[in-house]
N, CA, C and O atoms as a GROMACS GRO file, in nm:
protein
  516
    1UNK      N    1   7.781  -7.251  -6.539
    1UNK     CA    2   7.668  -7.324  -6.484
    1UNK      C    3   7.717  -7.416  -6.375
    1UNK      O    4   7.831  -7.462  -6.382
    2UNK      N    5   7.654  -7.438  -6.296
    2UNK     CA    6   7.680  -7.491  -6.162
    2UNK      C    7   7.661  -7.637  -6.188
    2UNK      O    8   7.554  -7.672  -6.238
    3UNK      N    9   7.778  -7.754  -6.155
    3UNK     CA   10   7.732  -7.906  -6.191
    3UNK      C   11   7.617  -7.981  -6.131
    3UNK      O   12   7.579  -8.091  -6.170
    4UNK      N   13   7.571  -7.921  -6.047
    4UNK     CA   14   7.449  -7.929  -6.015
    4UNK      C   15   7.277  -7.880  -6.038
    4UNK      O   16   7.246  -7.783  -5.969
    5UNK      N   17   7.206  -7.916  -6.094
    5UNK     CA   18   7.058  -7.808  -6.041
    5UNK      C   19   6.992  -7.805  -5.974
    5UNK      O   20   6.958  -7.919  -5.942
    6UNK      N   21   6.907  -7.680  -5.885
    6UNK     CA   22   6.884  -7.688  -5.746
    6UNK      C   23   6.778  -7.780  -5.758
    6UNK      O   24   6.734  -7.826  -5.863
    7UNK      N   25   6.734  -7.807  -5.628
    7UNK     CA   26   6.603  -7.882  -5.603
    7UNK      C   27   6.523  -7.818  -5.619
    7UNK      O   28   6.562  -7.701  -5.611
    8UNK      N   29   6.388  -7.828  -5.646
    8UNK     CA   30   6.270  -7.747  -5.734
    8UNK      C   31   6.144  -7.774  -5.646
    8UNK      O   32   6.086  -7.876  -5.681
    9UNK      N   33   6.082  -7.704  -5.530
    9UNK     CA   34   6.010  -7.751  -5.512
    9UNK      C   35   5.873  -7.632  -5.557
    9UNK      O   36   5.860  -7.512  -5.530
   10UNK      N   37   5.779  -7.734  -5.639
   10UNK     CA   38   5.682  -7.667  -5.719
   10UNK      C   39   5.527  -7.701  -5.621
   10UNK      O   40   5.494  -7.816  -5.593
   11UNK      N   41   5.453  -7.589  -5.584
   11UNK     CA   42   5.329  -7.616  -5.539
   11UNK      C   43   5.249  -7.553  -5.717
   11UNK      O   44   5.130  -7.583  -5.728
   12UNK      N   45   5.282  -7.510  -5.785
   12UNK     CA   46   5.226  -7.540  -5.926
   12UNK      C   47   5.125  -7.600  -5.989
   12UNK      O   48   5.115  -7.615  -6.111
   13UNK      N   49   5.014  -7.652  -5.868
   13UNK     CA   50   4.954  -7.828  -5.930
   13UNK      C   51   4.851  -7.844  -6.038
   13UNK      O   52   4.791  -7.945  -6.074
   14UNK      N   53   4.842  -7.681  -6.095
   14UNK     CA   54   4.785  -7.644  -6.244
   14UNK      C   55   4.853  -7.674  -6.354
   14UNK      O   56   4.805  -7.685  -6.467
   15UNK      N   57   4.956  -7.688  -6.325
   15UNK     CA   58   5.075  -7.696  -6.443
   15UNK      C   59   5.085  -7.853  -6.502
   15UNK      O   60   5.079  -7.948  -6.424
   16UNK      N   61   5.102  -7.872  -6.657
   16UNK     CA   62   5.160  -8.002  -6.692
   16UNK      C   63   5.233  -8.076  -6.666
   16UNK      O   64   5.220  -8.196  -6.688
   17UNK      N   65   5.356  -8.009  -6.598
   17UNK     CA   66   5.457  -8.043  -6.570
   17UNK      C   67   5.455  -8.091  -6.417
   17UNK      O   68   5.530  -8.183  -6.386
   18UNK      N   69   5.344  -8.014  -6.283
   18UNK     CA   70   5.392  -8.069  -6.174
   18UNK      C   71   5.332  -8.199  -6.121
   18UNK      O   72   5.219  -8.236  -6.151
   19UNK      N   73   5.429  -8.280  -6.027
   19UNK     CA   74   5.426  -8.398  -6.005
   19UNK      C   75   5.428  -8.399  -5.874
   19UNK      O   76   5.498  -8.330  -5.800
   20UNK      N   77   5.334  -8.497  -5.841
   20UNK     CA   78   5.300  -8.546  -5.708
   20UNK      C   79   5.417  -8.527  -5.632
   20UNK      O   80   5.528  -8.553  -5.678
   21UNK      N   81   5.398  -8.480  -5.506
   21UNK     CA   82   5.521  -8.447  -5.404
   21UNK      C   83   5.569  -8.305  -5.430
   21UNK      O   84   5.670  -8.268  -5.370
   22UNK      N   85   5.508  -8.224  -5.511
   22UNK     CA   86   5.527  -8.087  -5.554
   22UNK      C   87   5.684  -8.057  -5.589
   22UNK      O   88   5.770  -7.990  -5.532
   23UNK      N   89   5.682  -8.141  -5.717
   23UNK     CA   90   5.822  -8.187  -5.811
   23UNK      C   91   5.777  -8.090  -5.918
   23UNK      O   92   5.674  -8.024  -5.912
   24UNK      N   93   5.894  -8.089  -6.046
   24UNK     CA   94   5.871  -8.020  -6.128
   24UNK      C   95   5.932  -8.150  -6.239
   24UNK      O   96   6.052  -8.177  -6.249
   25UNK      N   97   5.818  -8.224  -6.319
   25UNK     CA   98   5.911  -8.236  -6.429
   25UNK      C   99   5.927  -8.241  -6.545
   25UNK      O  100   5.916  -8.337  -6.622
   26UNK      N  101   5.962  -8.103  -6.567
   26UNK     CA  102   6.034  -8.035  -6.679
   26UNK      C  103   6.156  -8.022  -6.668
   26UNK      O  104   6.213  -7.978  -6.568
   27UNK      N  105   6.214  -8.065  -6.785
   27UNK     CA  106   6.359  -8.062  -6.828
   27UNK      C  107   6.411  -7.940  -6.783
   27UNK      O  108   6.498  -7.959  -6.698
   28UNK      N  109   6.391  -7.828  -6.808
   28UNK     CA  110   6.437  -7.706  -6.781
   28UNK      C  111   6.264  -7.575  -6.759
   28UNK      O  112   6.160  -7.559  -6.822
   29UNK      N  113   6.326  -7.514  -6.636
   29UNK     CA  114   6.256  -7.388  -6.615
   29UNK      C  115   6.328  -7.307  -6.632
   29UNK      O  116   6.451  -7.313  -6.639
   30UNK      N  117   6.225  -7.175  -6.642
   30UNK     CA  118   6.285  -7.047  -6.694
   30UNK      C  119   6.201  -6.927  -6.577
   30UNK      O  120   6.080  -6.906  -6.571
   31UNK      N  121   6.299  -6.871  -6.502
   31UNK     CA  122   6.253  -6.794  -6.391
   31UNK      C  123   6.270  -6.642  -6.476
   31UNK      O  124   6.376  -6.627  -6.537
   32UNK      N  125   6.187  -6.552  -6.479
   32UNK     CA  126   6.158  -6.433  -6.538
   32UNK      C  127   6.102  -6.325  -6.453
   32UNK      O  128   6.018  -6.354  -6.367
   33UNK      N  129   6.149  -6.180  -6.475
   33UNK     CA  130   6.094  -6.114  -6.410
   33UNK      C  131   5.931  -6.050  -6.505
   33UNK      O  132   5.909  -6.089  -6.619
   34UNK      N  133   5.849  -5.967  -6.442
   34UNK     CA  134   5.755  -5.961  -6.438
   34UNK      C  135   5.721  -5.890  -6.560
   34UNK      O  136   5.750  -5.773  -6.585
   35UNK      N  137   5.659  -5.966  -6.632
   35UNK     CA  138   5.660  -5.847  -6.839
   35UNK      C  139   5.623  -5.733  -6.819
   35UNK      O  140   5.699  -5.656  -6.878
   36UNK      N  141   5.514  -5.659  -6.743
   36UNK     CA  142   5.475  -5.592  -6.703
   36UNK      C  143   5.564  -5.489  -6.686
   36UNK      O  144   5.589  -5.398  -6.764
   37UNK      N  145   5.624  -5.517  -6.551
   37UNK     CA  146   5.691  -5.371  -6.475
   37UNK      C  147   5.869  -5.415  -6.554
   37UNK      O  148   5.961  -5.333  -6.544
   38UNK      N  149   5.883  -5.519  -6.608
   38UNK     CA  150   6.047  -5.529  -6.674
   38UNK      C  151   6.156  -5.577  -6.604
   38UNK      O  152   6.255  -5.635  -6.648
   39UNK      N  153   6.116  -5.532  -6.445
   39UNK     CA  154   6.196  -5.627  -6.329
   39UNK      C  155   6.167  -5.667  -6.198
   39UNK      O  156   6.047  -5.677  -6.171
   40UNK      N  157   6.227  -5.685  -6.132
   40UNK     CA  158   6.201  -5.752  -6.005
   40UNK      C  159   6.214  -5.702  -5.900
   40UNK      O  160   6.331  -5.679  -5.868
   41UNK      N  161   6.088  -5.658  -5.783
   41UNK     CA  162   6.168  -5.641  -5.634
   41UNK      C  163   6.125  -5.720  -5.583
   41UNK      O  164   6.223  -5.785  -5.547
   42UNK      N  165   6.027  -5.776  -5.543
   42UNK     CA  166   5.968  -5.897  -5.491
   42UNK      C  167   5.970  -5.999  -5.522
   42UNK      O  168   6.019  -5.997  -5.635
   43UNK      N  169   5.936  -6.145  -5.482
   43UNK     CA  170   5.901  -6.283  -5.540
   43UNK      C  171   5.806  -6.258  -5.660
   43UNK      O  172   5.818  -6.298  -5.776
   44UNK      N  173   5.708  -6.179  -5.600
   44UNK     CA  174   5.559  -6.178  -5.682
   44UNK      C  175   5.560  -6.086  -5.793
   44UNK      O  176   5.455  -6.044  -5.842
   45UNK      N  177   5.741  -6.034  -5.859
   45UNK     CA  178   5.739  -5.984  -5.949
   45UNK      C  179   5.820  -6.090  -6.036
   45UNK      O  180   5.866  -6.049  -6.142
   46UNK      N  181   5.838  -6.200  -6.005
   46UNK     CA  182   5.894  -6.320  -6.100
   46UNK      C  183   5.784  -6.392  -6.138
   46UNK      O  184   5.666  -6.379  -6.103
   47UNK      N  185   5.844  -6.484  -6.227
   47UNK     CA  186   5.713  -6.570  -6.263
   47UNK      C  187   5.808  -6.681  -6.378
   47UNK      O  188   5.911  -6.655  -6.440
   48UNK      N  189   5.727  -6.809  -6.374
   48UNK     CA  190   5.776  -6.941  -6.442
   48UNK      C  191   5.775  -6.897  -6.569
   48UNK      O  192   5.685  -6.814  -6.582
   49UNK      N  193   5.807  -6.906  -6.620
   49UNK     CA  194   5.764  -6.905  -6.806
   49UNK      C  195   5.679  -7.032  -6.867
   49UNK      O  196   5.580  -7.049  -6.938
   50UNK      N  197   5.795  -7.126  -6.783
   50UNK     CA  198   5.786  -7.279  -6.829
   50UNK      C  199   5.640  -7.318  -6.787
   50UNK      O  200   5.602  -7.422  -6.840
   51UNK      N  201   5.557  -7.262  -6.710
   51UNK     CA  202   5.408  -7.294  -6.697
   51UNK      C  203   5.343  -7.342  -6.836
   51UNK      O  204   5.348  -7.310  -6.955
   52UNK      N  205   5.280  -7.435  -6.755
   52UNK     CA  206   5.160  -7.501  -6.935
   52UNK      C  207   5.045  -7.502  -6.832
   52UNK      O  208   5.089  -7.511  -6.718
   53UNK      N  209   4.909  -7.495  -6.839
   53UNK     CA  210   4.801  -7.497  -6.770
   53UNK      C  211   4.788  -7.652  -6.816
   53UNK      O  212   4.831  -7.692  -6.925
   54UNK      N  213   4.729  -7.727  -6.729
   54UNK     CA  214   4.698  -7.881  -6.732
   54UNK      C  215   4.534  -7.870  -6.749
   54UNK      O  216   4.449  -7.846  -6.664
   55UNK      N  217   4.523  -7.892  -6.863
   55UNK     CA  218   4.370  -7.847  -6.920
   55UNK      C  219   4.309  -7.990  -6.969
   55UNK      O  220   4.193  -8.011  -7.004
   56UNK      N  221   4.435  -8.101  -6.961
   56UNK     CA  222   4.356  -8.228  -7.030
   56UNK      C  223   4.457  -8.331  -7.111
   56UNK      O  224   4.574  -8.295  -7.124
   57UNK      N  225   4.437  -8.393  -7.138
   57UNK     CA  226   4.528  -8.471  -7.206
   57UNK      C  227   4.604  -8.434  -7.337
   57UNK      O  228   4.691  -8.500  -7.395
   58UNK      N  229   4.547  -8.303  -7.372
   58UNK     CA  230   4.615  -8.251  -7.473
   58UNK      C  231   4.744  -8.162  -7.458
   58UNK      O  232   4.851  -8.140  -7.514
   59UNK      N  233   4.661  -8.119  -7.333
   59UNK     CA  234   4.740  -8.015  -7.277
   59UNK      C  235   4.909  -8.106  -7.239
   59UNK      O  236   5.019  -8.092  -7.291
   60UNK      N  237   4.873  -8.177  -7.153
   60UNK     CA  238   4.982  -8.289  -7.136
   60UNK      C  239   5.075  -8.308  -7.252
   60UNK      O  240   5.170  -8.231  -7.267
   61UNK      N  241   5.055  -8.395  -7.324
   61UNK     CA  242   5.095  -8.417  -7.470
   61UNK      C  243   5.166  -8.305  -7.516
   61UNK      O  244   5.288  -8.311  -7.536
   62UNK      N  245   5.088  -8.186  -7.538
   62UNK     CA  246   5.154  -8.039  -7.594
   62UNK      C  247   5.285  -8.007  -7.514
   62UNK      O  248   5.380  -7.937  -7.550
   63UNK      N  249   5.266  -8.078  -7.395
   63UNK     CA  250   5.425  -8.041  -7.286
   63UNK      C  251   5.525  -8.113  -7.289
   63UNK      O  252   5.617  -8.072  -7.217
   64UNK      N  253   5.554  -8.246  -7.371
   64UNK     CA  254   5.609  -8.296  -7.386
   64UNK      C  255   5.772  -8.299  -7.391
   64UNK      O  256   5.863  -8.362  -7.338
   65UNK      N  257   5.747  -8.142  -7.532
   65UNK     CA  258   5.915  -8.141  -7.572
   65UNK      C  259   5.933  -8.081  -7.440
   65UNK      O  260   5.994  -7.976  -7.460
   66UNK      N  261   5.910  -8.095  -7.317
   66UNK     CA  262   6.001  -7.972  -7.218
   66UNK      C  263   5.989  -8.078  -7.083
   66UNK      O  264   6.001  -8.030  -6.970
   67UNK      N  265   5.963  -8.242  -7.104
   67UNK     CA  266   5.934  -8.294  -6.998
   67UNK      C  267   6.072  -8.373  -6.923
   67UNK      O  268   6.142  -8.418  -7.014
   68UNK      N  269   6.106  -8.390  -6.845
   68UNK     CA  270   6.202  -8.467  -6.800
   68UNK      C  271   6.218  -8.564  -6.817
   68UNK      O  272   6.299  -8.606  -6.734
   69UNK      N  273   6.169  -8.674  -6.919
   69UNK     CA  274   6.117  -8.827  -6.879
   69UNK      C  275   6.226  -8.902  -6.801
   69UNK      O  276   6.187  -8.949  -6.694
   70UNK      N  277   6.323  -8.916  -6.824
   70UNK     CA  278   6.424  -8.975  -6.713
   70UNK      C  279   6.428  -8.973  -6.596
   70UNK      O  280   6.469  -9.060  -6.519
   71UNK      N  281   6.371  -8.839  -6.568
   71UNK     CA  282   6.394  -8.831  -6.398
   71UNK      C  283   6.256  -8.859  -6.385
   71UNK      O  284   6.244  -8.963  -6.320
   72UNK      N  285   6.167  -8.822  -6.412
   72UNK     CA  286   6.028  -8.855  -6.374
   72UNK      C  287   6.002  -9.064  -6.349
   72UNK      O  288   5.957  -9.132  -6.258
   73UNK      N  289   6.057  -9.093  -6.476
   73UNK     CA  290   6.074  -9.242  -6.462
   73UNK      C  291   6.134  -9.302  -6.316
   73UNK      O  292   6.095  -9.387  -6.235
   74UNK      N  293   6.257  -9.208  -6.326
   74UNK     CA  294   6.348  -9.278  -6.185
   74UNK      C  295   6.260  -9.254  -6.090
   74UNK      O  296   6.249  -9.345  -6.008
   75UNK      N  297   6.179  -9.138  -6.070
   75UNK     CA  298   6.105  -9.110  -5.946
   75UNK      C  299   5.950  -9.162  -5.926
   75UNK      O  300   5.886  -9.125  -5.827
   76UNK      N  301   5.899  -9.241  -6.013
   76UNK     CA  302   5.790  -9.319  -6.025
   76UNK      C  303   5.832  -9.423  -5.984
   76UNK      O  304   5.754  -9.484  -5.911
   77UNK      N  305   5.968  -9.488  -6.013
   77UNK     CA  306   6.028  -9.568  -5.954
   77UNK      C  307   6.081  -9.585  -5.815
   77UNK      O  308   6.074  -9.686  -5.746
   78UNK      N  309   6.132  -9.477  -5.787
   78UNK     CA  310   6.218  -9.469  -5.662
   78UNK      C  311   6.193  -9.392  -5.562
   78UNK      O  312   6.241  -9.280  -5.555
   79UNK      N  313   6.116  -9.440  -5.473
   79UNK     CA  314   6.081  -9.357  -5.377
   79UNK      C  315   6.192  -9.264  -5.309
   79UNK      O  316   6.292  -9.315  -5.258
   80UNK      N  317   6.165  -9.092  -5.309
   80UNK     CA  318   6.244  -9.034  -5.261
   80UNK      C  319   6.344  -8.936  -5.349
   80UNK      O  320   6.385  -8.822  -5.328
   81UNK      N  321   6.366  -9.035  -5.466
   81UNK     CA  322   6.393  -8.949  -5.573
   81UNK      C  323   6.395  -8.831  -5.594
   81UNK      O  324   6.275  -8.803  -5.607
   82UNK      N  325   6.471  -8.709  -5.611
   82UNK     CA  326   6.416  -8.592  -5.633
   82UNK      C  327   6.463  -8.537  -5.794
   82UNK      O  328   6.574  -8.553  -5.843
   83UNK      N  329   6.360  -8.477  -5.851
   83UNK     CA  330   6.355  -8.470  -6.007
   83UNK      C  331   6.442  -8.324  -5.994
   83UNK      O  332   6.419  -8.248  -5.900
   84UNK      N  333   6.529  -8.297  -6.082
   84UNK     CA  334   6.651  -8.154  -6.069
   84UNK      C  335   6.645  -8.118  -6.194
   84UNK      O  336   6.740  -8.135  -6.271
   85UNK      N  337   6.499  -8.048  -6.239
   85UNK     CA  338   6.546  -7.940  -6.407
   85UNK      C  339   6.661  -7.878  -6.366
   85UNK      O  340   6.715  -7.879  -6.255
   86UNK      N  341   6.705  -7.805  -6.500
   86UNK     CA  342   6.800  -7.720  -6.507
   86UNK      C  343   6.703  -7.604  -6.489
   86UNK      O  344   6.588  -7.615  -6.530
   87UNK      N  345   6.774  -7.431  -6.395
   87UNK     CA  346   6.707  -7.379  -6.377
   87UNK      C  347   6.747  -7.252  -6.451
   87UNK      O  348   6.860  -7.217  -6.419
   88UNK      N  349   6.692  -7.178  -6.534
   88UNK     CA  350   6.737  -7.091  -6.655
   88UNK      C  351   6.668  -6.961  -6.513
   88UNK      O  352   6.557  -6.959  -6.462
   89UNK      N  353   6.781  -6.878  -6.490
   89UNK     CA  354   6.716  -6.789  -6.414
   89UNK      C  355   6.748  -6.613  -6.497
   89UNK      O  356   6.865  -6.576  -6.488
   90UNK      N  357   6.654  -6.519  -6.568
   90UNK     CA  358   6.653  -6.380  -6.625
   90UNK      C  359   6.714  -6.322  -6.551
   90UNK      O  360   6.826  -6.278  -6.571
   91UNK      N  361   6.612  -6.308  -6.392
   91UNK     CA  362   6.600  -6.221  -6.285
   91UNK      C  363   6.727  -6.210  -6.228
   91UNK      O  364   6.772  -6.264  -6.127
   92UNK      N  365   6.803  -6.095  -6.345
   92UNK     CA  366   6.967  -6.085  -6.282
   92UNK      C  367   6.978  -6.014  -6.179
   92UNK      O  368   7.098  -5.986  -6.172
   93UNK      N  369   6.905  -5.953  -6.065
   93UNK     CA  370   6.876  -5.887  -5.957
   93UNK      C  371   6.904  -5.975  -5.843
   93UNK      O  372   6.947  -5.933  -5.735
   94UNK      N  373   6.875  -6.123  -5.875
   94UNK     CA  374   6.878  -6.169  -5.785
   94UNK      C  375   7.030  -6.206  -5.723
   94UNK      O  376   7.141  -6.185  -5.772
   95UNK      N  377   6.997  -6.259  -5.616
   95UNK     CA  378   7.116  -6.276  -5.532
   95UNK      C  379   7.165  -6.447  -5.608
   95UNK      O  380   7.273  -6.484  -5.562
   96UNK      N  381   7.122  -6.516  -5.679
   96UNK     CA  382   7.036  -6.640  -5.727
   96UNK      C  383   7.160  -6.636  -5.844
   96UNK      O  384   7.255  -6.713  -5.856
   97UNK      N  385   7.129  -6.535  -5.912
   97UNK     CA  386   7.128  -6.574  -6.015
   97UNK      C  387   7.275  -6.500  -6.086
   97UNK      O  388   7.326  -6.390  -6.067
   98UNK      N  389   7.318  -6.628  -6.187
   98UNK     CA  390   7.473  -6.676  -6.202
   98UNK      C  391   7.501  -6.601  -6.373
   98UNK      O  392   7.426  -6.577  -6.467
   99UNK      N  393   7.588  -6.591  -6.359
   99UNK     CA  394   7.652  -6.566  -6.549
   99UNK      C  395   7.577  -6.636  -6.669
   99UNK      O  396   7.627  -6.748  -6.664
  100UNK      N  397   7.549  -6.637  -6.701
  100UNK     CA  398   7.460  -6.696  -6.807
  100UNK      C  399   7.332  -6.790  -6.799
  100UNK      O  400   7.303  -6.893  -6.858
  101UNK      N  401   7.254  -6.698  -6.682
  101UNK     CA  402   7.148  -6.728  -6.671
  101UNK      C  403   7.110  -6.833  -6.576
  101UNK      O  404   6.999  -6.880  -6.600
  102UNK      N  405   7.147  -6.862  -6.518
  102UNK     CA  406   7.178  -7.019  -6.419
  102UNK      C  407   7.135  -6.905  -6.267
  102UNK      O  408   7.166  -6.788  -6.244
  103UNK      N  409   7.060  -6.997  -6.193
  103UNK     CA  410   7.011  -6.991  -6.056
  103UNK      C  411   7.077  -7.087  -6.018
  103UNK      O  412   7.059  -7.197  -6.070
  104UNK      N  413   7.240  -7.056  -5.843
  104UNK     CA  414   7.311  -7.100  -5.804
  104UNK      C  415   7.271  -7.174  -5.658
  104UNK      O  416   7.336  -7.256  -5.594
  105UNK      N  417   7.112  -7.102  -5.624
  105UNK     CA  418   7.042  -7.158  -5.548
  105UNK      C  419   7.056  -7.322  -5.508
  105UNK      O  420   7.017  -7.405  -5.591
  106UNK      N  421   7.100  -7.357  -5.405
  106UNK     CA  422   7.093  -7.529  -5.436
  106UNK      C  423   6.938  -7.552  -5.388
  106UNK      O  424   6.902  -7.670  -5.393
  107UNK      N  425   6.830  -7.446  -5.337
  107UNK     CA  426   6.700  -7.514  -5.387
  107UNK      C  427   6.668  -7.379  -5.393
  107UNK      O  428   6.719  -7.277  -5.347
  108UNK      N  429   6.532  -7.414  -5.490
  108UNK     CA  430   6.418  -7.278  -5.546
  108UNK      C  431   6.263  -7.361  -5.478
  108UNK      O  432   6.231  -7.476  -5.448
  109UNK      N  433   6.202  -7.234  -5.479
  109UNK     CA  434   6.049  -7.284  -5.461
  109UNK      C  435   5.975  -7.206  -5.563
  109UNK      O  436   5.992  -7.087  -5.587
  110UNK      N  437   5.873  -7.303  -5.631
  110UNK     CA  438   5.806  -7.191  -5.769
  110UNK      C  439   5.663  -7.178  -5.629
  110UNK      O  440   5.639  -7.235  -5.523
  111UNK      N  441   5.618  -7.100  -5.688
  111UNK     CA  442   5.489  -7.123  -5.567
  111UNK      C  443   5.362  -7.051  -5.686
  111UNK      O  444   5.392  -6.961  -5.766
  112UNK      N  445   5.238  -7.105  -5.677
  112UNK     CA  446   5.097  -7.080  -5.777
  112UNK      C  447   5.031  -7.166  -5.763
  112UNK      O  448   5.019  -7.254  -5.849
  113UNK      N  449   4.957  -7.167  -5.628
  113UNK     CA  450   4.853  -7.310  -5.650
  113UNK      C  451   4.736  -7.227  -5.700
  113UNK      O  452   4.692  -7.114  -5.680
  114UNK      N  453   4.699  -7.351  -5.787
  114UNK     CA  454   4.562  -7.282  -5.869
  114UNK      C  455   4.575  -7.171  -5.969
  114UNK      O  456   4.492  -7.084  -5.998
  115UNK      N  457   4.729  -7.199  -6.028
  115UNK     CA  458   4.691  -7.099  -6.131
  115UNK      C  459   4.677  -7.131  -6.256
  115UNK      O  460   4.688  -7.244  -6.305
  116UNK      N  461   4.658  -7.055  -6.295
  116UNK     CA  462   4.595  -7.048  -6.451
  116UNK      C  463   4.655  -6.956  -6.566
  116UNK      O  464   4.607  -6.946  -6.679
  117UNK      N  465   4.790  -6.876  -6.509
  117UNK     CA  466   4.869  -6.825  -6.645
  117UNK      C  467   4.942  -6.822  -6.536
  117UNK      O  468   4.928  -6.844  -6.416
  118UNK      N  469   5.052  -6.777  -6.633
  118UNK     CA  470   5.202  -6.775  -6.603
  118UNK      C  471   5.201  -6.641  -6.491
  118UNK      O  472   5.270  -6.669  -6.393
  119UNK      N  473   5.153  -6.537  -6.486
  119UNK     CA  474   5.203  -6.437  -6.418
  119UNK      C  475   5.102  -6.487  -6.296
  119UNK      O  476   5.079  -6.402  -6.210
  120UNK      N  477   5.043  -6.611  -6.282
  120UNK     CA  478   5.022  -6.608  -6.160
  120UNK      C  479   5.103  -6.725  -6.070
  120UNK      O  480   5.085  -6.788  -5.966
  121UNK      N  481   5.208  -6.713  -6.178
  121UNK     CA  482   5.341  -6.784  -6.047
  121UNK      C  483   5.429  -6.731  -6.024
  121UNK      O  484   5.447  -6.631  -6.094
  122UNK      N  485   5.550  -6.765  -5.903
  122UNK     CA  486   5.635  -6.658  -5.830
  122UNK      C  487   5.767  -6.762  -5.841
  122UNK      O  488   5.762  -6.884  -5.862
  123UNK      N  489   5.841  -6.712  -5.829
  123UNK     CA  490   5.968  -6.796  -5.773
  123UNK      C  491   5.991  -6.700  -5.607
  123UNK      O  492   6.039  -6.591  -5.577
  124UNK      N  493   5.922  -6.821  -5.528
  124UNK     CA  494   5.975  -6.759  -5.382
  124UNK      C  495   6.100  -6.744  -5.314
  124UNK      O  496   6.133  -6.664  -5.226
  125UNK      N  497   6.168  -6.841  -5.376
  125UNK     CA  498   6.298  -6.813  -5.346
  125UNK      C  499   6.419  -6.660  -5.393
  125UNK      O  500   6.539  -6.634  -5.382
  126UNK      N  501   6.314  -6.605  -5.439
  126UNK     CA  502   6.413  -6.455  -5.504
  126UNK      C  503   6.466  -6.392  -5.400
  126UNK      O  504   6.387  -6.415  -5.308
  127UNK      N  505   6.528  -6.346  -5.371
  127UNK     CA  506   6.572  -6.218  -5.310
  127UNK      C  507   6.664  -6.106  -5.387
  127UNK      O  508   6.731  -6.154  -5.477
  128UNK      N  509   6.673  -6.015  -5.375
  128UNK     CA  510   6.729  -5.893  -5.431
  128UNK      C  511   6.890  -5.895  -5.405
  128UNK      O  512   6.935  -5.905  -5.291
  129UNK      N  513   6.984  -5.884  -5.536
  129UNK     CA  514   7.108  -5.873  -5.451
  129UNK      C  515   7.178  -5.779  -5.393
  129UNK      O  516   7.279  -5.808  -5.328
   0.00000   0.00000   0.00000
């Protein structure tokens, strides 16, 4: 795993987890290829796992065990801040993606505005290796 995790930038803004400035914060994401077809040639055959639909305050709450609170704190605090899950990447196709699951990417983009399940998000940053 790389001592670093990339920067995350999430347009997601359905999700529990995303945060103003199109942050992600969740402790850890999980980049997956598409259940459907089993793998990946495109972006639009990946998808978040880590998606929660932001349905309400419950919904919130229910996201909890997977939230960052540390970094989210520092970045409510600190202007500029950037929140760094760890990034669990399947999609061993990619050019991305490292020995035990790790995306070496020093940034990813999840991209799904307005969605409402998981297969309607992408990791744009994929490419094929």
């Amino acid at each position: 795993m790389s001592s670093e995790n990339p920067v995350v930038k999430c347009t997601v803004d359905q999700c529990t987890h995303w945060m103003q400035g199109n942050q992600c914060m969740a402790s850890k994401i999980g980049i997956y290829n598409d259940e459907a077809k089993g793998d990946s040639s495109a972006s639009a055959d990946t998808q978040c796992k880590s998606f929660h639909a932001n349905k309400g305050i419950g919904d919130m709450v229910g996201a909890l065990h997977n939230a960052n609170i540390g970094g989210t704190v520092r970045a409510a605090f600190a202007e500029g801040t950037q929140i760094t899950p760890t990034v669990e990447c399947y999609v061993n196709n990619c050019k991305y993606w490292n020995e035990g699951n790790y995306c070496h990417a020093s940034a990813i983009e999840v991209d799904g505005l307005n969605a409402a399940k998981t297969t309607d998000t992408d990791c744009k940053t994929f490419e094929v290796r």
